[in-house]
Backbone bond lengths (Angstrom), bond angles and torsions (degrees), N, CA, C in turn:
res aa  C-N    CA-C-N  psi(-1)  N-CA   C-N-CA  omega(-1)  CA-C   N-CA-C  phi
1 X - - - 1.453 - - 1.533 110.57 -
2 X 1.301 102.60 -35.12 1.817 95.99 -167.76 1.880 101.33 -89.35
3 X 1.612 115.96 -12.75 1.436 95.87 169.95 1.535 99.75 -83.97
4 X 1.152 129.86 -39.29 1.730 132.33 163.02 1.696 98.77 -6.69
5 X 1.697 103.61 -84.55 1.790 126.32 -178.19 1.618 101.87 -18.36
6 X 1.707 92.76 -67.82 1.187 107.60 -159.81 2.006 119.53 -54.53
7 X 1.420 90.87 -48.21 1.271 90.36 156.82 1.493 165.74 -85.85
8 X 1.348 88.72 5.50 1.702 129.70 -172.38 1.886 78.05 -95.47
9 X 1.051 118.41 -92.68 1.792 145.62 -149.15 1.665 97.63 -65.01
10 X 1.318 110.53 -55.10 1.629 78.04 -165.58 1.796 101.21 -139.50
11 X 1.538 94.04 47.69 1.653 125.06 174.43 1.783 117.15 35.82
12 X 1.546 123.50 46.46 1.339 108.47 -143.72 1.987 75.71 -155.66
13 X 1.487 120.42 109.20 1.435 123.30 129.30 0.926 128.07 -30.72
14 X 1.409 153.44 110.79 1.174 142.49 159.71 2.032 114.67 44.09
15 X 1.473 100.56 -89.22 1.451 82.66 -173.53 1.659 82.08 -126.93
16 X 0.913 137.11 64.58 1.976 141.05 -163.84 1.405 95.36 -157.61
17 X 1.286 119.53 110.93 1.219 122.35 164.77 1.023 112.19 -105.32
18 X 1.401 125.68 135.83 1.468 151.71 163.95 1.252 121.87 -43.93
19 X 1.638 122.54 120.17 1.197 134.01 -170.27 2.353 99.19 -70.61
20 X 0.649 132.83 124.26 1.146 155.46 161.09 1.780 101.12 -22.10
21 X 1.413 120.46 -23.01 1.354 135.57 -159.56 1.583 93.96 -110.45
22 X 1.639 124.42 -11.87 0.928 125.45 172.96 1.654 128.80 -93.64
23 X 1.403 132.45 120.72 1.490 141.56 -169.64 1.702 121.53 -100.95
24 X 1.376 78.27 111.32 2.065 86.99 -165.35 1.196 89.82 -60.33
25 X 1.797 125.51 141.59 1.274 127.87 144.47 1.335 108.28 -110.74
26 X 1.354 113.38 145.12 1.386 125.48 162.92 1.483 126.57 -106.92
27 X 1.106 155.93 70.30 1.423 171.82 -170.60 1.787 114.70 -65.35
28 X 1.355 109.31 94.46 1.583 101.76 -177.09 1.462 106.95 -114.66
29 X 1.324 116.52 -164.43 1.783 107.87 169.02 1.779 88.16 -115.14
30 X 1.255 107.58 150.43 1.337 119.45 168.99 1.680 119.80 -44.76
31 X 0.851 112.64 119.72 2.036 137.53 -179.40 2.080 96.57 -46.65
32 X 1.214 106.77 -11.18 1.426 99.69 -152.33 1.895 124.58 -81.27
33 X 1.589 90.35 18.34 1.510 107.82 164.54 1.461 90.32 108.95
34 X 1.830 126.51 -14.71 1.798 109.51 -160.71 1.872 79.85 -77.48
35 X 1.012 129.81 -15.45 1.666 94.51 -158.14 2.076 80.11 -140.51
36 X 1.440 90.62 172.06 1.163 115.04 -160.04 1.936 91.41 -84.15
37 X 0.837 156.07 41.66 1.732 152.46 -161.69 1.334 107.33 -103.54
38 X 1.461 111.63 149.81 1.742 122.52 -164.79 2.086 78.17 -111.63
39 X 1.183 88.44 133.64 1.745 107.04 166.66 1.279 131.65 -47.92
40 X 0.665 146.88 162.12 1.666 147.71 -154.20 2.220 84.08 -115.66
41 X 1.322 88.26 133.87 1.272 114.68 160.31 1.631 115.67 -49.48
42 X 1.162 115.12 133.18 1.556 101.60 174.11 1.746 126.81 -97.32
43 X 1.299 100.42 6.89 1.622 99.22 143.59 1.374 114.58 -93.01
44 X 1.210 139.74 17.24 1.514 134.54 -157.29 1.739 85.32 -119.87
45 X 1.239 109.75 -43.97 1.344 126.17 -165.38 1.883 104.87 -73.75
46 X 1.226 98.92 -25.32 2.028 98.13 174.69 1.005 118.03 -106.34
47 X 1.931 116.49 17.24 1.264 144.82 168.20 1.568 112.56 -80.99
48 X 1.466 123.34 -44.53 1.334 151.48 -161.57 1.233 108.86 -105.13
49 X 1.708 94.29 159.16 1.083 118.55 174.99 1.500 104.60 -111.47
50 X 1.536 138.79 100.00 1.364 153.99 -140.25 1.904 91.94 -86.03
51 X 1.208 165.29 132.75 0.793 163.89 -169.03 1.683 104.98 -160.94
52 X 1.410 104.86 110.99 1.710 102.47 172.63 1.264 108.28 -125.61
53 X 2.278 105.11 126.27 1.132 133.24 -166.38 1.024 128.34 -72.01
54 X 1.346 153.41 78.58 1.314 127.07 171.37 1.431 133.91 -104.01
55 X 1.335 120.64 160.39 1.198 140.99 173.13 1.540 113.61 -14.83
56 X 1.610 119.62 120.52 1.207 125.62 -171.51 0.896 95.00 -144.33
57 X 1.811 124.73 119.04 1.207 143.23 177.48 1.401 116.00 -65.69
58 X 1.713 139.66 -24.34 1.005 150.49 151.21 1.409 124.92 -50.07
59 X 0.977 122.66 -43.51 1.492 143.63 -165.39 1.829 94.18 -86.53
60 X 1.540 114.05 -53.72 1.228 108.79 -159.08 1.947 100.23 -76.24
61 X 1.109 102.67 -24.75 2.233 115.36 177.62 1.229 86.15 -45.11
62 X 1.606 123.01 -66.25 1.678 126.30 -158.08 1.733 117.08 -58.92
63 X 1.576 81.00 -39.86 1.711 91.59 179.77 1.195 126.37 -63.79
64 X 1.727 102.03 -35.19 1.521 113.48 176.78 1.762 110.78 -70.25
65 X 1.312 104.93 -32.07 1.914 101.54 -160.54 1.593 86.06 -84.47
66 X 1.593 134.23 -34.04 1.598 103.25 -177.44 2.472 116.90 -79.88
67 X 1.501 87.71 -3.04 1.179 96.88 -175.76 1.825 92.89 -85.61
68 X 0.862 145.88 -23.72 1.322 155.84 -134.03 1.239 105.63 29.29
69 X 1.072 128.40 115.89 1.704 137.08 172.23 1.218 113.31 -108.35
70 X 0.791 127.55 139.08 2.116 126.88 178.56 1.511 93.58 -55.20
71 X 1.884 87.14 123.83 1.424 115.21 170.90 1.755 128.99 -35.66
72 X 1.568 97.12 -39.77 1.334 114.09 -178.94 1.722 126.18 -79.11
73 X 1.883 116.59 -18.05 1.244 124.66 146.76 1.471 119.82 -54.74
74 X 1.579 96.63 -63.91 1.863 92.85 170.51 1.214 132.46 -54.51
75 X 1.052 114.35 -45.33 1.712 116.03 173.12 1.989 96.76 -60.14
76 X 0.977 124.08 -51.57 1.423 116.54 -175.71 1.655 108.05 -35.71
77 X 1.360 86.11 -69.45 2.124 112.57 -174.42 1.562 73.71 -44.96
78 X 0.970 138.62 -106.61 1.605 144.62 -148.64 1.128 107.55 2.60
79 X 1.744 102.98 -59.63 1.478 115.49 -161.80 1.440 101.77 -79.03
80 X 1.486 129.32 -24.66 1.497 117.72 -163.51 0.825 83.89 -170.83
81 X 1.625 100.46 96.24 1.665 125.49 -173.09 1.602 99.00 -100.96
82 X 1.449 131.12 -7.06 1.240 133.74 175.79 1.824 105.11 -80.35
83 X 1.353 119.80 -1.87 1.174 113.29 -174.64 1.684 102.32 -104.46
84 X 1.594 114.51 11.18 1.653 115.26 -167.75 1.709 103.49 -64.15
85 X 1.519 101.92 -55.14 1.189 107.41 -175.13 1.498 121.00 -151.25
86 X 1.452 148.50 126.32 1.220 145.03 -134.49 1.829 90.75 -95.24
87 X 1.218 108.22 135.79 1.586 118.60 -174.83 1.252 94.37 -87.49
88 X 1.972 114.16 142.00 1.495 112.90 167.90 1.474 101.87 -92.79
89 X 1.274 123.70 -150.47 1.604 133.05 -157.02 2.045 70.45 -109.28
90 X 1.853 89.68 155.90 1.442 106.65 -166.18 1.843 90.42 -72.65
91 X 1.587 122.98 147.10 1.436 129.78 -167.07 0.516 111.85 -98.33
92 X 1.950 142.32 112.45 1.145 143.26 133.02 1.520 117.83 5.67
93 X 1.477 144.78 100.95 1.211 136.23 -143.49 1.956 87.50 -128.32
94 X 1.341 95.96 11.11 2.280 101.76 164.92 1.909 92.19 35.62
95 X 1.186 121.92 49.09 1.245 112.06 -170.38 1.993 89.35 -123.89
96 X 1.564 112.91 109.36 1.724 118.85 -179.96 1.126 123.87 -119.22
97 X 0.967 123.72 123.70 1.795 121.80 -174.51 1.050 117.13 -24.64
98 X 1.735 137.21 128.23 1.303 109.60 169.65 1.652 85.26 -134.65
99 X 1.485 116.85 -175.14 1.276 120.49 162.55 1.451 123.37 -55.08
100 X 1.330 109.43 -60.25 1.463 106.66 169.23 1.714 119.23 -47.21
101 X 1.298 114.81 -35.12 1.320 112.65 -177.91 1.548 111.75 -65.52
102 X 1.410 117.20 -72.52 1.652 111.42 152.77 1.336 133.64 -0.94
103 X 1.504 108.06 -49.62 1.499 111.01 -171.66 1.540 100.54 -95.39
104 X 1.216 124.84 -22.78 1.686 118.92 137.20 1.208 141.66 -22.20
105 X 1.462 107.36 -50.36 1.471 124.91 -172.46 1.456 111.40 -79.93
106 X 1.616 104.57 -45.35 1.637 129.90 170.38 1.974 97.84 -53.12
107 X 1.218 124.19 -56.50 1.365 112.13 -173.31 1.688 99.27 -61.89
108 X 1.391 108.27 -64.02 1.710 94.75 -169.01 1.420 129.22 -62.67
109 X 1.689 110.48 -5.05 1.583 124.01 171.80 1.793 101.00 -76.81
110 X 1.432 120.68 -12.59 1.521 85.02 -173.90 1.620 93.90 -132.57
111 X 1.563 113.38 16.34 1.045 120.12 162.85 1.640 133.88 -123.33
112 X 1.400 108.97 13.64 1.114 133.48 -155.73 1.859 120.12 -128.67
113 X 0.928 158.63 117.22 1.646 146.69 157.08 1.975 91.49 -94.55
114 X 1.118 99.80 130.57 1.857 101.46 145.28 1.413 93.88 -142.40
115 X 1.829 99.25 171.39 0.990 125.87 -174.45 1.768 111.00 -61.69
116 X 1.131 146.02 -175.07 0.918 155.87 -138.21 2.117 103.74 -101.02
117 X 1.784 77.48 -69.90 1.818 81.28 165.09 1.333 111.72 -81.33
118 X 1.286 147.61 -28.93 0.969 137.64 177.23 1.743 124.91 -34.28
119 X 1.731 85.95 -51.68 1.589 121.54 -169.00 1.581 102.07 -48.63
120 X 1.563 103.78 -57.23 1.064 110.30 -169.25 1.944 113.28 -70.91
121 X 1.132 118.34 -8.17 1.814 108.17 170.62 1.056 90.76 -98.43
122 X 1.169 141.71 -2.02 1.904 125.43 -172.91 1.443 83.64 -91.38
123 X 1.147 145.49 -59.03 1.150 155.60 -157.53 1.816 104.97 -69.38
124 X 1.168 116.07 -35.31 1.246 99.15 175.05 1.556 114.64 -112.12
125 X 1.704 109.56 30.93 1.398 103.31 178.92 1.803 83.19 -114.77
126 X 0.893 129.01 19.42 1.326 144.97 164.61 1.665 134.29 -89.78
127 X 1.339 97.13 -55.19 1.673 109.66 -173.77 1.370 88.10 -131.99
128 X 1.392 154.39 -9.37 1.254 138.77 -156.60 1.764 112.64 93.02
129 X 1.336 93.12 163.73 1.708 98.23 -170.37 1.788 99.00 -88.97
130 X 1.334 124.30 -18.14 1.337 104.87 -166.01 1.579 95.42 -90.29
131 X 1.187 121.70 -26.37 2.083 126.47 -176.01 1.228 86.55 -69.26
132 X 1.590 137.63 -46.56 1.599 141.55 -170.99 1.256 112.32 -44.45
133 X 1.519 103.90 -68.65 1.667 121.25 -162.68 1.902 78.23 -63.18
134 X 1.445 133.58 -86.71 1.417 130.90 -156.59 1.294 110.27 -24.14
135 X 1.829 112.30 -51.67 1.759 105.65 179.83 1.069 114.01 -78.47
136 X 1.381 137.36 23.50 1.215 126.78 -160.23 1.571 92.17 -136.45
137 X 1.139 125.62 -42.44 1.804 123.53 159.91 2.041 107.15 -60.88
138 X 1.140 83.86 -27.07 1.462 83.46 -176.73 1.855 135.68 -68.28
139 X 2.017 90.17 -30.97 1.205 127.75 169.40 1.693 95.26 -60.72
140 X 0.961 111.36 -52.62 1.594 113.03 -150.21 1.427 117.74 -91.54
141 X 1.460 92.54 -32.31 1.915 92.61 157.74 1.450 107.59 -65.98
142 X 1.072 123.19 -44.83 1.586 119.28 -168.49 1.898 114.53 -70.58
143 X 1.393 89.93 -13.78 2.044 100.82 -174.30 1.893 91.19 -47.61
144 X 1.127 98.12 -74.68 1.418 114.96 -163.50 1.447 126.49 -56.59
145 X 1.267 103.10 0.39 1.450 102.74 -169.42 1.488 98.90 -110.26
146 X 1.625 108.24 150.01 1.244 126.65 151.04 1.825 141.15 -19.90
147 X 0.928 121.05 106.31 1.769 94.92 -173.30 1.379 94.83 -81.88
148 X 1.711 108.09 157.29 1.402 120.02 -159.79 1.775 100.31 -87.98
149 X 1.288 116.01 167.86 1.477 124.03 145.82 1.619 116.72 -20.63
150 X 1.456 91.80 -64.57 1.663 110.94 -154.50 1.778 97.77 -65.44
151 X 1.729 106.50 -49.49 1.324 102.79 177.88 1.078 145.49 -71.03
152 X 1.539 113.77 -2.11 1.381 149.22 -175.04 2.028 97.74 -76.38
153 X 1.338 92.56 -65.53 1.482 125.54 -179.07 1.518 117.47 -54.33
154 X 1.372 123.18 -62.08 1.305 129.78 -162.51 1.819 110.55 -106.65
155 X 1.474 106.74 -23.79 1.420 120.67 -178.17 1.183 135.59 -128.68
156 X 1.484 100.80 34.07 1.827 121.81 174.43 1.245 116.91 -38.92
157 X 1.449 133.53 -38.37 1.319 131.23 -164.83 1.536 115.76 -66.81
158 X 1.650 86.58 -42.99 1.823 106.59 -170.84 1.657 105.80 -87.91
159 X 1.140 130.52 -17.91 1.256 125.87 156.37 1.226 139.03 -125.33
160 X 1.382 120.65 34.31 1.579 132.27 161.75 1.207 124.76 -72.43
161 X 2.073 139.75 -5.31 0.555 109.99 -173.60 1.840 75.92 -117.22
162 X 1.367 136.17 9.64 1.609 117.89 149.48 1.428 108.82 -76.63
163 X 1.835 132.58 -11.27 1.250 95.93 -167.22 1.555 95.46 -102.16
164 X 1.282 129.27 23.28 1.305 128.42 160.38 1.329 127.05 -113.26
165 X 1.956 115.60 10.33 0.889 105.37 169.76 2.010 109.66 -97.85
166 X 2.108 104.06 -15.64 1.626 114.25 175.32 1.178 109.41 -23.67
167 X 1.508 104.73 120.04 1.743 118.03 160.13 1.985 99.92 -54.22
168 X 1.201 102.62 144.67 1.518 111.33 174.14 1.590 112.01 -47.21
169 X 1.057 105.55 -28.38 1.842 91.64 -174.09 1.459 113.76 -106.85
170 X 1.602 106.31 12.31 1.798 120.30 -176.83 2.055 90.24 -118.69
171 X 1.459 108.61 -13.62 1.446 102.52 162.25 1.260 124.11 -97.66
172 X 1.507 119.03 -17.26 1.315 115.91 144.09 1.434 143.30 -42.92
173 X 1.000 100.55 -39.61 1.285 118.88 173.34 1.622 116.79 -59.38
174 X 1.300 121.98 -52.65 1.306 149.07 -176.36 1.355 94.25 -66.18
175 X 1.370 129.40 -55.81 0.988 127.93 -172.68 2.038 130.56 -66.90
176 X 1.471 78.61 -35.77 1.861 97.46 152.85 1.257 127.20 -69.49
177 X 1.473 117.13 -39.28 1.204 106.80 154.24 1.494 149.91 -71.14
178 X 1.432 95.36 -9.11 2.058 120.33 171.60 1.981 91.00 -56.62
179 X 1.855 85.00 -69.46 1.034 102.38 178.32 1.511 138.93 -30.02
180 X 0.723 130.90 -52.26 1.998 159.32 113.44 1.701 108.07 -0.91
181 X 1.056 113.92 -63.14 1.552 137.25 168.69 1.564 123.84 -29.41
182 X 1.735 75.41 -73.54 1.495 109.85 -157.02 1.680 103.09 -75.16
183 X 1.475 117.49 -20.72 1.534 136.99 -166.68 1.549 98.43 -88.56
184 X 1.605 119.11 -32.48 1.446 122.10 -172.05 1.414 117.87 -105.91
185 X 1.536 100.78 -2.04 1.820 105.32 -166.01 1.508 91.57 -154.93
186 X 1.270 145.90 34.49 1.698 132.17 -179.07 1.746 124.86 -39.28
187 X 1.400 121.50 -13.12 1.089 114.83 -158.77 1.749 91.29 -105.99
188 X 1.543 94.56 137.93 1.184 133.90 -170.60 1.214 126.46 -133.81
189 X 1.896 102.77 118.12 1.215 89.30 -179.06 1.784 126.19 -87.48
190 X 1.478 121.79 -159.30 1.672 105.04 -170.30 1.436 92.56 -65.39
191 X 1.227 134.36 -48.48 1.866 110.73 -169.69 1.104 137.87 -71.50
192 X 1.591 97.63 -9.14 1.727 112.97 176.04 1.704 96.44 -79.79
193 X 1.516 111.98 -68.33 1.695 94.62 173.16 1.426 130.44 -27.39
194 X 1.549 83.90 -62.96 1.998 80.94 175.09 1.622 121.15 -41.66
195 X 1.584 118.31 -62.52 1.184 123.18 164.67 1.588 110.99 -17.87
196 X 1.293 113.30 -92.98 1.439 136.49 -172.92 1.485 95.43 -28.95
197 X 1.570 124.08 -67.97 1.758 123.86 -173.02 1.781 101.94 -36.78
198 X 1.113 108.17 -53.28 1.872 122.43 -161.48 1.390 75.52 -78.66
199 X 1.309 159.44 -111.43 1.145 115.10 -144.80 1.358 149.30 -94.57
200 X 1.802 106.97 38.85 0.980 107.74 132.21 1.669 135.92 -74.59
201 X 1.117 102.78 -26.73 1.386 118.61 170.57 1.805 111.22 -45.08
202 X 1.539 117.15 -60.34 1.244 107.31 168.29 1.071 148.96 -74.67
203 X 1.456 112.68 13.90 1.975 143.72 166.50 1.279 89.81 -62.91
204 X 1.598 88.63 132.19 1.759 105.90 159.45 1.764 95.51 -69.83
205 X 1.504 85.61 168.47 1.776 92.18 -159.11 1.289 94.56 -92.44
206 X 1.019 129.15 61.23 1.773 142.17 173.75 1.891 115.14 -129.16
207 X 1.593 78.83 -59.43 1.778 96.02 -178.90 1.753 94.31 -74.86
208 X 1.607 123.76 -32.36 1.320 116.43 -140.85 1.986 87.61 -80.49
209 X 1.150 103.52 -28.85 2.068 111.48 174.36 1.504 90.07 -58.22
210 X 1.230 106.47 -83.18 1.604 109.39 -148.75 2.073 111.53 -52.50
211 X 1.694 94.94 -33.32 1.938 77.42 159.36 1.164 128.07 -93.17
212 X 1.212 129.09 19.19 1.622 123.35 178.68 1.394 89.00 -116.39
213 X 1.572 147.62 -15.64 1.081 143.47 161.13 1.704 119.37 -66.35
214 X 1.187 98.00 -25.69 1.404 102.09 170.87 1.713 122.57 -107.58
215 X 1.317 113.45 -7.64 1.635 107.70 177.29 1.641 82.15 -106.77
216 X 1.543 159.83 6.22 1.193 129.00 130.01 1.402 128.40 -60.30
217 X 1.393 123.56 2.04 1.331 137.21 174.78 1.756 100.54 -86.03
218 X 1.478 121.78 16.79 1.738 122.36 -153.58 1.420 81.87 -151.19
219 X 1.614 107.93 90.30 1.204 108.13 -175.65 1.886 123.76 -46.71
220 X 1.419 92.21 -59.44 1.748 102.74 173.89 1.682 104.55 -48.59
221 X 0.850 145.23 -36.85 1.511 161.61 176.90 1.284 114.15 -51.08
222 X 1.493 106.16 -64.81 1.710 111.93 175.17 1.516 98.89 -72.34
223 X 0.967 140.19 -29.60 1.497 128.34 -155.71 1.207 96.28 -52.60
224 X 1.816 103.36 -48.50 1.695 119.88 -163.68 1.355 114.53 -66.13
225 X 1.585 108.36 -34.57 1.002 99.13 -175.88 1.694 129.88 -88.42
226 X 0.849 102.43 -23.74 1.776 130.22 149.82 1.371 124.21 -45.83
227 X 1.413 112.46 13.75 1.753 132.03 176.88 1.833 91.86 -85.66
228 X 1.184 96.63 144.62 1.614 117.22 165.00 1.933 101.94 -60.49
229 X 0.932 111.80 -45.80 1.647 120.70 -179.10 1.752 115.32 -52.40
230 X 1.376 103.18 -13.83 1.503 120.97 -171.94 1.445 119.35 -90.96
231 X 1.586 107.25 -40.66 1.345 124.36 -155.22 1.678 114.03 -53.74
232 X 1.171 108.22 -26.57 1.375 101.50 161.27 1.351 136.17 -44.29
233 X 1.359 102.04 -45.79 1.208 135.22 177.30 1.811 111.32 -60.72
234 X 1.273 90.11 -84.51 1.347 114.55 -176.89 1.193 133.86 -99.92
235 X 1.549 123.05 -2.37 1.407 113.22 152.10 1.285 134.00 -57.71
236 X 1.641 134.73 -31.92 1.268 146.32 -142.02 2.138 81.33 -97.02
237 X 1.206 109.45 -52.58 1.700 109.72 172.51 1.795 115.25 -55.34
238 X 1.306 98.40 -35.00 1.733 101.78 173.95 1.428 110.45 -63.54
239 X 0.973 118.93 -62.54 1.743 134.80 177.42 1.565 116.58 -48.18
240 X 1.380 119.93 -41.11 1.308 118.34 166.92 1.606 113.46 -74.68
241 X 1.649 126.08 -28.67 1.164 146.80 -162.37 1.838 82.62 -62.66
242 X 1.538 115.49 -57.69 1.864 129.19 -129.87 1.980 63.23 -75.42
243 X 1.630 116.07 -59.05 1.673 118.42 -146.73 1.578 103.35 -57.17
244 X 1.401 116.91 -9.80 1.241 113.97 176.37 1.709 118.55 -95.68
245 X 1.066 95.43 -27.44 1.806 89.56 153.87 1.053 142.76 -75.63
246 X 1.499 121.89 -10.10 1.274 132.00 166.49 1.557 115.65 -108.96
């Protein structure tokens, strides 16, 4: 158990520390009365990613033909692959949201892609399946929607990399609403400007003309944006703006 700790918690065999490229597995038999097993610790358990295996008739065909198994089992399983192995009731996997688990999910969300279902058992061998399914309807209501004025403005950090993934006509939107905003409230403080520059910065260079052509129509607006500190940004849109008036 304590080289277990050691290698789960602070990645290190005895006196061998673990290359960073290396992935602790832990492999038990299910708690669920079929086998005799002592429980997983519950700091060990907000360490992990809880994953329960079952029986896959595909996986086991492959396993059998490089193991060579008598021809006449496999061809059986073939035919009545429900007879491979008897399924128990789906396992309580005692796996509950905790803080530490969260900040789990947060590392493998910005370091991680899985597949769709995948996502969702990694996610609930983490915090549990019912916190899973909630962030996971939650993800998906939010895919489609617009980022607001306010979030554009006050919460750049946490949504700059949705407002550069907006389909053009779901960044329109966002952008009408700056617009909308910016016409009823112009004053900005230094982090809201900043905000606003960065995402103008991630406008395709279509939308990124037509809104800096229109929040220089916002006097307090252009002033700001009309800083030498900007021009990266917004000079190259100014210059096409002047070539279109003449």
């Amino acid at each position: 158990c304590g080289a277990l700790t050691a290698g789960g918690l602070l990645r290190a065999l005895h006196t061998h520390q673990l290359s960073k490229r290396h992935k602790v597995v832990v492999s038990i038999n299910p708690p669920d009365g079929t086998y005799q097993v002592a429980t997983l610790d519950r700091a060990l358990i907000d360490r992990m990613v809880m994953l329960y295996v079952e029986t896959d008739y595909h996986c086991w065909a492959r396993y059998a033909v490089e193991r060579e198994l008598a021809g006449d089992v496999r061809q059986f399983l073939a035919g009545n692959s429900g007879m491979l192995a008897k399924q128990g009731l789906p396992m309580d996997l005692q796996v509950e949201p905790s803080e530490r688990g969260w900040e789990m999910v947060s590392i493998l969300r910005k370091n991680c892609r899985f597949p769709g279902d995948l996502e969702m058992e990694v996610y609930a061998g983490i915090v549990g399946k019912e916190a899973a399914i909630m962030f996971m309807r939650w993800l998906a209501d939010r895919k489609g929607r617009p980022l607001t004025a306010a979030e554009v403005l006050n919460d750049w950090l946490q949504v700059s990399g949705r407002a550069a993934d907006q389909r053009d006509d779901v960044q329109a939107a966002t952008v009408n609403d700056l617009n909308a905003t910016l016409q009823a409230t112009p004053a900005l403080d230094p982090e809201q400007e900043a905000n606003l520059v960065e995402y103008i910065s991630v406008l395709p260079r279509d939308l990124r003309f037509g809104f800096v052509k229109s929040l220089l129509k916002i006097p307090q607006v252009a002033m700001l944006l009309a800083q030498d500190k900007h021009d990266g940004v917004i000079l190259d849109a100014i210059r096409t703006i002047s070539q279109e008036a003449y």
